[in-house]
C-alpha positions in Angstrom: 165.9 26.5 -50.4 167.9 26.5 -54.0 164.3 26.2 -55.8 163.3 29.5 -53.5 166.7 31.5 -54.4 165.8 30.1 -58.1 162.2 31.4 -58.3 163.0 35.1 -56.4 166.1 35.6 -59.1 164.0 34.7 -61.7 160.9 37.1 -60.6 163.7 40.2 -60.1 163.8 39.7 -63.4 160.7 39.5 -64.5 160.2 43.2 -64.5 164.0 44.5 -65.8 163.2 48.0 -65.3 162.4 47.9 -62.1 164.8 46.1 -60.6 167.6 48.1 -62.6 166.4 51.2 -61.1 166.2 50.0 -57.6 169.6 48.3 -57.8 171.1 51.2 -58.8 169.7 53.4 -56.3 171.5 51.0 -53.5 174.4 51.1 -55.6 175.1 54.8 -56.0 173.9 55.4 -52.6 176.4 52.7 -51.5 179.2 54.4 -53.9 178.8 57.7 -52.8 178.8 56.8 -48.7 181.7 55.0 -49.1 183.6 57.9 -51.0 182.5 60.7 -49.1 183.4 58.7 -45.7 186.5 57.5 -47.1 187.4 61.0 -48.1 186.4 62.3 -44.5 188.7 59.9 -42.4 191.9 60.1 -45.1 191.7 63.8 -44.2 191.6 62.9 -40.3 194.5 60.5 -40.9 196.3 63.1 -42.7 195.5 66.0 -39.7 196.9 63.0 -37.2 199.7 62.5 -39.3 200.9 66.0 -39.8 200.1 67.2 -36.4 199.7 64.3 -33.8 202.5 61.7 -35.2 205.0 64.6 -36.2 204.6 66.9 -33.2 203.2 65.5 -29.7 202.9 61.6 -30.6 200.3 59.4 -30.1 201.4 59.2 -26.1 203.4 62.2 -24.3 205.4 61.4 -20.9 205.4 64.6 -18.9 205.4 66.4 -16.0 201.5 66.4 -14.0 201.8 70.5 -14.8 203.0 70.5 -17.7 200.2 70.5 -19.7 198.2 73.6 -17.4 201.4 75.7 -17.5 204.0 74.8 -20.1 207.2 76.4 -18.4 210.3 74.5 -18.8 210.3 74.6 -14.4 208.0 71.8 -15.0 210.5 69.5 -17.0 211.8 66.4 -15.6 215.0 64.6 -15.7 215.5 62.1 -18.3 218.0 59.5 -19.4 218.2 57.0 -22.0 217.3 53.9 -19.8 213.9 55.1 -18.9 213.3 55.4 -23.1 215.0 52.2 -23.7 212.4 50.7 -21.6 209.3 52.3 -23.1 210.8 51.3 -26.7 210.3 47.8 -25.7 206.6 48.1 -24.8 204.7 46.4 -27.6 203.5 48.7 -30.6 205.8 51.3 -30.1 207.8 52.1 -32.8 209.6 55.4 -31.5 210.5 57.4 -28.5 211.7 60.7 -28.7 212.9 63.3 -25.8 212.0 66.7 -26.7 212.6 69.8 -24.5 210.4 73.0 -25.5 210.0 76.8 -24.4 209.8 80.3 -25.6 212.0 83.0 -26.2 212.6 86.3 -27.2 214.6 86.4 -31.4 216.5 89.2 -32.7 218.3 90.1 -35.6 218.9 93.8 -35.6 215.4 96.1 -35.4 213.7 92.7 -36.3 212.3 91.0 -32.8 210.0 88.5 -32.3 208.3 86.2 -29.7 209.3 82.5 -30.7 208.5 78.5 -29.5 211.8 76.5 -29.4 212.0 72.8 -29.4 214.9 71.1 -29.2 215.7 67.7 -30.6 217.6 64.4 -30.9 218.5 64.9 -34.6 219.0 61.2 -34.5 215.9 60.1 -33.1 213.8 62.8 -34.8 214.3 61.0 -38.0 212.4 58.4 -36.8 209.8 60.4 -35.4 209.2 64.1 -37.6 212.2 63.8 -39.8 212.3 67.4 -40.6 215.6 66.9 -42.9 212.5 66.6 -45.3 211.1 69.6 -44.7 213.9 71.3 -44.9 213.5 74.5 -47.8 215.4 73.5 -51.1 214.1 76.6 -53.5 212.8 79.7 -53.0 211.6 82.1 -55.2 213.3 85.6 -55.1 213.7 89.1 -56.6 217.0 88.0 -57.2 216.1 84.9 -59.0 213.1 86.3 -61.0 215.3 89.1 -62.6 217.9 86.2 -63.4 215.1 84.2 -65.3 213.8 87.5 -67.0 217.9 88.4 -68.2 218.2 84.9 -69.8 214.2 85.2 -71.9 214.5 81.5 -71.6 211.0 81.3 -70.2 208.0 82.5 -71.8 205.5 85.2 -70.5 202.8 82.9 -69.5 205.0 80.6 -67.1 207.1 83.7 -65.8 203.8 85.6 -64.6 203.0 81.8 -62.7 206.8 81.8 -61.3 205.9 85.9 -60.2 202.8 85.0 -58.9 204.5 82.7 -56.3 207.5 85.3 -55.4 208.6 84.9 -52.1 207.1 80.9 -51.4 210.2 77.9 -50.6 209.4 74.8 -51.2 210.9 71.5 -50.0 210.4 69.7 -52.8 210.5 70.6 -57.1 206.8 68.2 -56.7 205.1 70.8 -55.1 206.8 74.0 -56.8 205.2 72.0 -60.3 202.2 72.2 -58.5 202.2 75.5 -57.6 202.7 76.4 -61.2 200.3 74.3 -62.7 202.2 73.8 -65.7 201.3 70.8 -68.1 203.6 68.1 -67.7 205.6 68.5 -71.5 206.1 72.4 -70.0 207.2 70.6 -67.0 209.6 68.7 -69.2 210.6 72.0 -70.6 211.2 74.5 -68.1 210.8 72.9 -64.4 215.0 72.3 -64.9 215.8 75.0 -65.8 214.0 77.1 -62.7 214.8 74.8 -60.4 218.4 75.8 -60.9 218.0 79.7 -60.5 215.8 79.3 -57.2 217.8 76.3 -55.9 219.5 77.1 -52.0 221.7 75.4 -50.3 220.8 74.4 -46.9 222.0 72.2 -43.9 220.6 70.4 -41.2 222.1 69.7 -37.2 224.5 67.0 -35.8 224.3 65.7 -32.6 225.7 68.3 -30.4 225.3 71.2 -32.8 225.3 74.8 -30.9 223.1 76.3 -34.3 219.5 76.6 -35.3 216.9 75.6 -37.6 214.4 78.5 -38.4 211.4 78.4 -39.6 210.4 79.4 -43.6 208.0 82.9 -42.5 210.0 83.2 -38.8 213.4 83.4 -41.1 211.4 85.7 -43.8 210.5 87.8 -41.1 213.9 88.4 -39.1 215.3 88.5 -43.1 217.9 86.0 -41.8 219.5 83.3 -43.9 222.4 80.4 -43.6 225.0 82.0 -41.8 223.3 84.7 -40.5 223.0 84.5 -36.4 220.3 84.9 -34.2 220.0 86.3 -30.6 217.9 84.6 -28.6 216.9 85.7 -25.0 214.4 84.6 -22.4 214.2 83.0 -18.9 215.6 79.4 -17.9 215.3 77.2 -15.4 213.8 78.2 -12.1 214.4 81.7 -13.2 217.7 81.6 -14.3 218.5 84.1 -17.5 219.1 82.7 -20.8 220.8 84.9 -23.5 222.9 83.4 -26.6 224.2 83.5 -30.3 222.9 81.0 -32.3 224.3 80.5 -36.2 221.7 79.1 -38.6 222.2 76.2 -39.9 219.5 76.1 -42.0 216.0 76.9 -43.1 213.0 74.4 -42.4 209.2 74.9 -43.8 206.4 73.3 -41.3 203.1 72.4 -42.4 201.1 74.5 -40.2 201.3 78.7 -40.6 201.1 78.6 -36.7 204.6 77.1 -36.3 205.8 78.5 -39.7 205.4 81.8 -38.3 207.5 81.1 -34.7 209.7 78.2 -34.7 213.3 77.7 -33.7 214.9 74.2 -33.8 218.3 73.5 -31.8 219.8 70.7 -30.1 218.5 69.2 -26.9 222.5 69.7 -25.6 222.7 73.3 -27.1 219.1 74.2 -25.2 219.8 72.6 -21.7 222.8 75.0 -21.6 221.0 77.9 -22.9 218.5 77.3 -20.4 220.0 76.0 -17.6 218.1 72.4 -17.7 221.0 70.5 -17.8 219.6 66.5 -18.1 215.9 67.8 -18.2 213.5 67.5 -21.0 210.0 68.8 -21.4 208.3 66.0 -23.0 209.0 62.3 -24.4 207.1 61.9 -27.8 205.8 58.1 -28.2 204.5 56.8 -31.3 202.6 53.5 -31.9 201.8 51.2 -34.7 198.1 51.3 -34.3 196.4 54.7 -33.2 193.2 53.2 -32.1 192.1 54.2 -28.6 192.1 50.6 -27.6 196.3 50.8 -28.3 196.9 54.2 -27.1 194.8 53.4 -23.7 197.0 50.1 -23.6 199.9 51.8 -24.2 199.5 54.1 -22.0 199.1 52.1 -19.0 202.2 50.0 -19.7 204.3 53.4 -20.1 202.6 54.6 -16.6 203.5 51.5 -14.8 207.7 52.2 -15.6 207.1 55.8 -14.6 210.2 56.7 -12.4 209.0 60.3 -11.3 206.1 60.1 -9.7 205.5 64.1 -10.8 205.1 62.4 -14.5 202.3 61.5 -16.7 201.7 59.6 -19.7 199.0 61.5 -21.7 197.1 60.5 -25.2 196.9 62.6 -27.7 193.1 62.8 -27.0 194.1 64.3 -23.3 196.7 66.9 -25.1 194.6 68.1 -27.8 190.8 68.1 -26.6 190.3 71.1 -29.0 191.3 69.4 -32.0 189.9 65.6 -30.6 186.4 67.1 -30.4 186.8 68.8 -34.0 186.8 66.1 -35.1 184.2 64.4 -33.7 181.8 67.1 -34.5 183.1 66.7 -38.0 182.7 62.8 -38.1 179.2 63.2 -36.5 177.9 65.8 -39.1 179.5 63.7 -41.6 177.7 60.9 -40.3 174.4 62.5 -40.4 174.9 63.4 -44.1 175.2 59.9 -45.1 172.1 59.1 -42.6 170.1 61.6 -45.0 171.5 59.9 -47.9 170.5 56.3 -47.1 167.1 57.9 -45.6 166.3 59.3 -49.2 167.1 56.0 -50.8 165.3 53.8 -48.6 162.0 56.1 -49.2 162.9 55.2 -53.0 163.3 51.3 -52.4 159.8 51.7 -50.5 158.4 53.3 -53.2 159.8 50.4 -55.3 158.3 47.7 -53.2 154.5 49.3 -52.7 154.5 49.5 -56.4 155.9 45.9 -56.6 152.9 44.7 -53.9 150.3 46.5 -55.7 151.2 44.8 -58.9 151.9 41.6 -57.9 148.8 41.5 -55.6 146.6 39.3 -57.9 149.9 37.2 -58.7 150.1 36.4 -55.2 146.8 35.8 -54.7 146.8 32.4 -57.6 149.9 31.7 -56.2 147.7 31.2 -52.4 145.0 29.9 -54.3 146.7 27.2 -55.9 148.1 26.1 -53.0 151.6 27.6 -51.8 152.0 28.8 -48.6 151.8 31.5 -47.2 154.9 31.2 -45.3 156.8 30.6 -48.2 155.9 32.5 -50.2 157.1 35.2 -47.3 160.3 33.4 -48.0 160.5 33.8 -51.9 159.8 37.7 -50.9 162.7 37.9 -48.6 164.8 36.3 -50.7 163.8 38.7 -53.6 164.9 41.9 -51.5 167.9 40.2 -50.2 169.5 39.6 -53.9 167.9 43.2 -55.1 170.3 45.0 -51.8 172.4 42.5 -52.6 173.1 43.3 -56.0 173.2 46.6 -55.1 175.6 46.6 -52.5 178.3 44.9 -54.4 177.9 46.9 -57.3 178.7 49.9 -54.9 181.7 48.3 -53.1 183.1 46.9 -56.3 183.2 50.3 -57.9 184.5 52.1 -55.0 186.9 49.7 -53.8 189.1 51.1 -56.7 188.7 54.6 -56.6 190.0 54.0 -52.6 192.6 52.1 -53.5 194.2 55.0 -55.9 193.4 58.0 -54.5 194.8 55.9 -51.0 198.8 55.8 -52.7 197.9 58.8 -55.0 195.9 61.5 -53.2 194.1 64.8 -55.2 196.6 67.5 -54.6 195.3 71.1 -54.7 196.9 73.7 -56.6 196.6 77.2 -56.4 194.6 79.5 -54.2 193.0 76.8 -52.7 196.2 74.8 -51.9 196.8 78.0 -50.6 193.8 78.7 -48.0 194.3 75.0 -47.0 198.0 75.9 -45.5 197.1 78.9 -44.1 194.5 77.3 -42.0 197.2 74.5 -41.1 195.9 71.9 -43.4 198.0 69.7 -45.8 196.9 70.6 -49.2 195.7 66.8 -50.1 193.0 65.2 -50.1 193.8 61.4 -49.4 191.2 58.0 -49.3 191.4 56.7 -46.0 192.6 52.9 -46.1 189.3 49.8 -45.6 188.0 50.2 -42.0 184.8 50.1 -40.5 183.1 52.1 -42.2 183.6 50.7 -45.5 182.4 47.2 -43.8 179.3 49.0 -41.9 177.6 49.5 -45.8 176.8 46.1 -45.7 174.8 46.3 -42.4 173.0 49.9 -43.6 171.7 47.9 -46.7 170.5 45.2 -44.7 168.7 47.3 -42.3 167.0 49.1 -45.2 165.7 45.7 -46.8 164.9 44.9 -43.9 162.7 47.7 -42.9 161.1 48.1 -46.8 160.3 43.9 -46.3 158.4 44.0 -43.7 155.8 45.7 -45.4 155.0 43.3 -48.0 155.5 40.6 -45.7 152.7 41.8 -43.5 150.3 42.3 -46.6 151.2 38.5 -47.6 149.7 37.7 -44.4 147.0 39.7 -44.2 146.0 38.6 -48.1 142.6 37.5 -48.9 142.7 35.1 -52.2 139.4 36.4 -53.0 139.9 40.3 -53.2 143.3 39.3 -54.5 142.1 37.3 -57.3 139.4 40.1 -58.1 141.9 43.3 -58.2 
């Protein structure tokens, strides 16, 4: 056998060209599946992460009617025993109570209909922490004319500051974004604007009576810290709910959706304003592992402890078909893209190989004649393809394994108008390598399929060769 993997390396060889070309059509086709699929799930795992692991949770615990007809009549009592005992279900890492409805806000002329959700501020770090998201600058009239009164900033970078009049941010990373300054002008000026737009802001305790808002809801009812919002709507099996709330602070979400019509209080401060005392809406699990197999696991241990037999645990899957089978039709087409790639490269490794028969036909036909085998000579064949994908393949893993691995801990961030069409349509504006799964694994079985397939053929003219004709081609 080492004699046969000797001769079939050696014959690769033989013609340089040729193998070269074919080795670096696996490799690039190889390279460029395992980037563009890589590229596809990171953005799935960043959809999940924004949306599924910050908002419902991989598993929801509520009530059978919830889901159909989202009134807070269909909440369910709750106490911290029941969520002790789901926290010590294997792979759970944290369990959040959440209690959510609508309302009417007001502030003056300016009224609008809003979601609440109310939280465990404690437990919500664990879960959303939205103390991150909170809005630490924001760009104003006020602020622009200060910059303009000082001339500290040249005309270039004030018309990028102007062109973003209006935006908060909750961090100075993505304000340098925004601006697209190079980093020594970052050096330069980013300090200095970052201390004419900088707000103050505050998040809620435990039994806090105030509000968070949300960035365009607070832009829109032209509230700020301080300020207080009305909110009115209907309670608990019909009861009225009216209050004042203070705000507390200001809070950007990642999707326009929510940005437009959120209101954050305390789970204490809602069950009075709505009349749920003890009751919650939903209990938010997350898990370590977001496969199916977990969440389906999961789920049944969480279903067995159910006390109310008017509650459900529900997947993510079950909550969000809509966005479950987006993404599926994504992957799929995804996955047929790829399937046209590899198709087109393994018509060019066919080519490669009925050129490499035609060629070689006389060379196999002394090689019969002198008295080698048939069968072996299969072998030496097989062997030949085998190190050609083989070559090929590694080439394409080793020079995508690093690209992975550093757009994984460093994703592309957009800047710009584009960053910009992202949020509006809800998406983070990154672009993130998912981490080495399946389908970075599944190359290896593609390739082989391909030799496979293109080996056959000149295996079947081996057997079919006639040392005569051979001999005289």
């Amino acid at each position: 056998m080492r004699e046969e993997i000797k001769i079939a390396w050696r014959n690769l060889w033989r013609n340089r060209r040729r193998t070269i070309i074919t080795a670096a059509s696996v490799l690039f086709a190889v390279f460029f599946a395992v980037i563009m699929r890589s590229y596809q799930l990171g953005t799935y795992d960043q959809v999940i992460s924004n949306f599924i692991e910050s908002f419902s949770g991989h598993i929801q615990v509520q009530h059978t009617r919830y889901q159909d007809n989202p009134l807070i009549d269909y909440s369910f009592e709750y106490n911290g025993s029941f969520a002790d005992a789901i926290s010590g279900i294997d792979r759970v890492t944290s369990v959040t109570p959440h209690l959510e409805s609508f309302a009417l806000a007001s502030n003056g002329p300016q009224t609008k209909g809003i979601a609440v959700i109310a939280i465990d501020p404690d437990k919500e770090k664990k879960f959303s922490n939205p103390e991150n998201n909170l809005v630490k600058y924001r760009i104003t009239p006020e602020s622009i004319e200060r910059m303009k009164g000082e001339s500290v900033l040249p005309r270039r970078i004030m018309e990028e500051v102007e062109k973003n009049l209006g935006r908060g941010y909750s961090s100075s990373a993505r304000l340098q974004l925004e601006l697209g300054l190079s980093k020594s002008d970052n050096e330069l000026y980013i300090p200095g604007i970052l201390k004419q737009i900088e707000m103050t802001n505050g998040f809620l305790s435990e039994n806090d009576d105030g509000i968070l808002v949300s960035d365009r809801l607070a832009g829109f009812l032209k509230v700020t810290i301080g300020d207080t919002v009305i909110l009115m709507g209907q309670g608990y099996q019909g009861i009225s709910a009216a209050g004042i709330f203070p705000v507390r602070g200001i809070i950007k979400m990642p999707s326009p959706e929510l940005d437009n019509r959120l209101i954050i209080m305390t789970i204490a401060a809602a069950q009075n304003f709505y009349g749920a005392e003890g009751r919650i809406t939903s209990l938010a699990v997350n898990l370590t592992d977001r496969s199916r197999r977990t969440m389906r696991t999961a789920q049944a241990r969480i279903s067995s402890i159910l006390q109310d037999g008017n509650s459900v645990a529900k997947t993510w899957y079950e909550l969000n078909p809509v966005l479950y089978q987006q993404i599926q039709g994504d992957s799929q087409s995804g996955a047929a893209m790829l399937g046209l790639l590899y198709f087109i490269i393994f018509f060019g490794i066919f080519g490669t190989v009925l050129m490499m028969v035609a060629e070689r036909k006389r060379e196999f036909g002394v090689l019969i004649a002198i008295g080698m085998q048939k069968s072996k000579l299969k072998r030496i064949v097989t062997i030949e393809m085998m190190l050609l994908g083989a070559t090929g393949l590694a080439g394409g893993l080793l020079t995508s394994t690093p690209l992975i691995l550093y757009f994984y801990y460093y994703p592309i961030v957009l800047k710009g108008d584009l960053a910009k069409m992202m949020e509006d349509y809800g998406w983070d504006a990154v672009m993130p390598t998912a981490w080495f799964g399946a389908y970075y694994y599944w190359q290896v079985a593609v390739v082989a399929l391909m030799l496979l397939l293109a080996t056959l053929y000149p295996l079947r003219k081996i057997g079919k060769l006639k040392e005569i004709e051979a001999l005289r081609s």
